[in-house]
N, C-alpha and C positions, 0 to 999 in steps of 0.2 A: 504494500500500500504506500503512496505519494504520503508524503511528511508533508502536511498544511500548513507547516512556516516556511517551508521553504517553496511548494508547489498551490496555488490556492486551490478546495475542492471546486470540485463542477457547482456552478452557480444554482441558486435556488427559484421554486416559483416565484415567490417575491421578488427577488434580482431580475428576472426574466422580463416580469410583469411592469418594473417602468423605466426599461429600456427604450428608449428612444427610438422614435421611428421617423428615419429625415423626409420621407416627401420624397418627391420625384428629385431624383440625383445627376439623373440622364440626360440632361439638359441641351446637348448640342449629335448632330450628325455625323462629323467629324472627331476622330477619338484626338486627335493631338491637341485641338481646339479644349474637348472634356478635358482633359489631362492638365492641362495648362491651367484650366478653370479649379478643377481638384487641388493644382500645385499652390496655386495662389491660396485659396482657403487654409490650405494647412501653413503656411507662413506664418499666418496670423496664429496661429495657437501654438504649435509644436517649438519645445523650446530650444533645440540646436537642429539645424543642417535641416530642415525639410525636405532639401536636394539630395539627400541620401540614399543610396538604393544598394539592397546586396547584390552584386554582381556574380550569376555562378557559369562557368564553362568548364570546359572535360578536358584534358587532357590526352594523347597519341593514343593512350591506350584504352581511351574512355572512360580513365577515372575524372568524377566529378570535384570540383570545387569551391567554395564562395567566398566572396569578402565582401565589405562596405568600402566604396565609393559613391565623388560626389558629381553629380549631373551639374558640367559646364555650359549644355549648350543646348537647344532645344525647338525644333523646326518639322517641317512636313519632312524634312529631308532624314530623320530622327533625332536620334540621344546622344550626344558627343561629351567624354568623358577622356583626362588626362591620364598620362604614367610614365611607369619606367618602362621601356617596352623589351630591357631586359629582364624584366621581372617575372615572379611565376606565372602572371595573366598574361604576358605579353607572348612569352612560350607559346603559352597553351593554346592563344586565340594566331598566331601563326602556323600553330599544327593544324586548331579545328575550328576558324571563322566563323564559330556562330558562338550562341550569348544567350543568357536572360537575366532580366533583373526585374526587383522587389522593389518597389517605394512601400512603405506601412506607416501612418500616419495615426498613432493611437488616440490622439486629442480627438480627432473627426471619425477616427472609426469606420477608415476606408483604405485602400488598396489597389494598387495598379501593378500589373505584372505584364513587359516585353518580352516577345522572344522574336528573333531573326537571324539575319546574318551579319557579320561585324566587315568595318572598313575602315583604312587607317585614314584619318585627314590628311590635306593636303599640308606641305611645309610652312605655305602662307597660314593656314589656318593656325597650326600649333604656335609660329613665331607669333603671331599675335596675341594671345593668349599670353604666354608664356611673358611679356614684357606687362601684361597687366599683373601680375606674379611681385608680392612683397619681395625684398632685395634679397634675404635671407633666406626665403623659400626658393628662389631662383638656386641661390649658393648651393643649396640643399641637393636640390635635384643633381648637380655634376655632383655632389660625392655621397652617397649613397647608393648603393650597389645593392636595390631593395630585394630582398629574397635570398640573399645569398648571406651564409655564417660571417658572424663580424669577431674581431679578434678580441674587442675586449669594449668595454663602457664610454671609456674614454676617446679612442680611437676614433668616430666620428665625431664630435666634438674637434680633434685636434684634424680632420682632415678639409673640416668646416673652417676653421681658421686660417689655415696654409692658403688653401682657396679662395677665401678673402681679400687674403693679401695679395696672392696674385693678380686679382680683378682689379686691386684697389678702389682707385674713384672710377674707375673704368668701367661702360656696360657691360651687361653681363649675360654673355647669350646663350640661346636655347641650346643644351647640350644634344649630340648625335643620336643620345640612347633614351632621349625623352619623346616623346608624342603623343596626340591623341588617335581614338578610336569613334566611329559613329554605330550604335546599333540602328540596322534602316528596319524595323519592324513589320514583319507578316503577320502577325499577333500581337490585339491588345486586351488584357479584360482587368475589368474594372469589378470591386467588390466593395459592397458596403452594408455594415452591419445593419440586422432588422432586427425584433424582439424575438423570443424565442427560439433564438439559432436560426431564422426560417432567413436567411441571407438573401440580399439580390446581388445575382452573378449578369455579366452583361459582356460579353464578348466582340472583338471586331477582328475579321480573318480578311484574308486576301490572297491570291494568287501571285507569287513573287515579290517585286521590293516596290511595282508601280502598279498594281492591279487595283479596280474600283472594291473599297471595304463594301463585305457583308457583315451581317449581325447576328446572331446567337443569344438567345437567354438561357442560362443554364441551371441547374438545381442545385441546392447551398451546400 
């Protein structure tokens, strides 16, 4: 049996009984448009990164993975997110080009989930970004060799400094092993909490990365 200090039990009638029920959620035809509309509301309540999303992809040999990151960029054209693209997504999404990610927004009690295929942006895209990048964070990104064992605590600290000094007052540009990624979405569905578990699922599929969305309602 789940330990109720650390797991809460399954909720009760009463709990069930005056959960919230928002009304029509669905508001637009277009899921990037929804999304956007979602993304904004949760702004307002959630109290760090509402642009967060777990990112998971497979690996050569199709084992799976995920992590949080944060959503940079956000268009019909998809989801454009930074990295080290030597790192273990950057692998992985080299070996196996496709994606999906999680936004969950507990203040609003809703959910969006992408899945498609992944593409790297263009040079122009990541240098721009990349100079909107605190001074520090930019320093960051040349020396951190994310995913890979680090010799000791201190070590990036001192490799952060060296690299400083190097740059000195001098810009400080987009390192080789840095770049972004777009997911361009075949799949969107959207989830929002109803009372008594009876959830509304609401899906948008498509044929490739340009095909006209269809809709789906699904059961919770």
């Amino acid at each position: 049996m789940a330990d109720d200090e650390l797991i809460p039990p399954s909720p009760s009638e009463e709990a069930y009984a005056v959960d919230e029920d928002q009304g029509d959620v669905f508001t637009h035809d277009d899921p990037i448009a929804l999304f956007a509309e979602w993304l904004t509301l949760a702004k307002k309540s959630e109290p760090n990164d509402a642009n967060a999303m777990a990112l998971a992809t497979v690996d050569a040999e199709g084992q799976p993975d995920v992590r949080m990151v944060l959503l940079k960029d956000l268009d019909q054209a998809g989801l454009t997110f930074y990295t080290n693209i030597e790192s273990a997504k950057g692998e992985q999404l080299a070996s196996v080009a496709k994606a999906a990610v999680c936004f969950h927004w507990k203040t609003i009690r809703r959910q969006v989930r992408f899945r498609g295929p992944v593409i790297p942006v263009s040079d122009e895209e990541a240098d721009a970004y990349f100079k909107t990048r605190a001074r520090s964070a930019r320093i960051g990104a040349w020396v951190s060799a994310q995913s890979r064992p680090m010799a000791g605590k201190l070590s990036l600290a001192k490799e952060a400094a060296l690299k400083a000094a190097q740059f000195g007052l001098g810009e400080v540009p987009r390192p080789p092993h840095w770049s972004g990624y777009r997911i361009v979405p075949t799949q969107i569905e959207f989830w929002v909490n109803r009372p008594f578990r009876l959830h509304d699922r609401k899906v948008f599929l498509r044929e490739g990365t340009a095909g006209e969305w269809r809709t789906e309602k699904l059961y919770p």
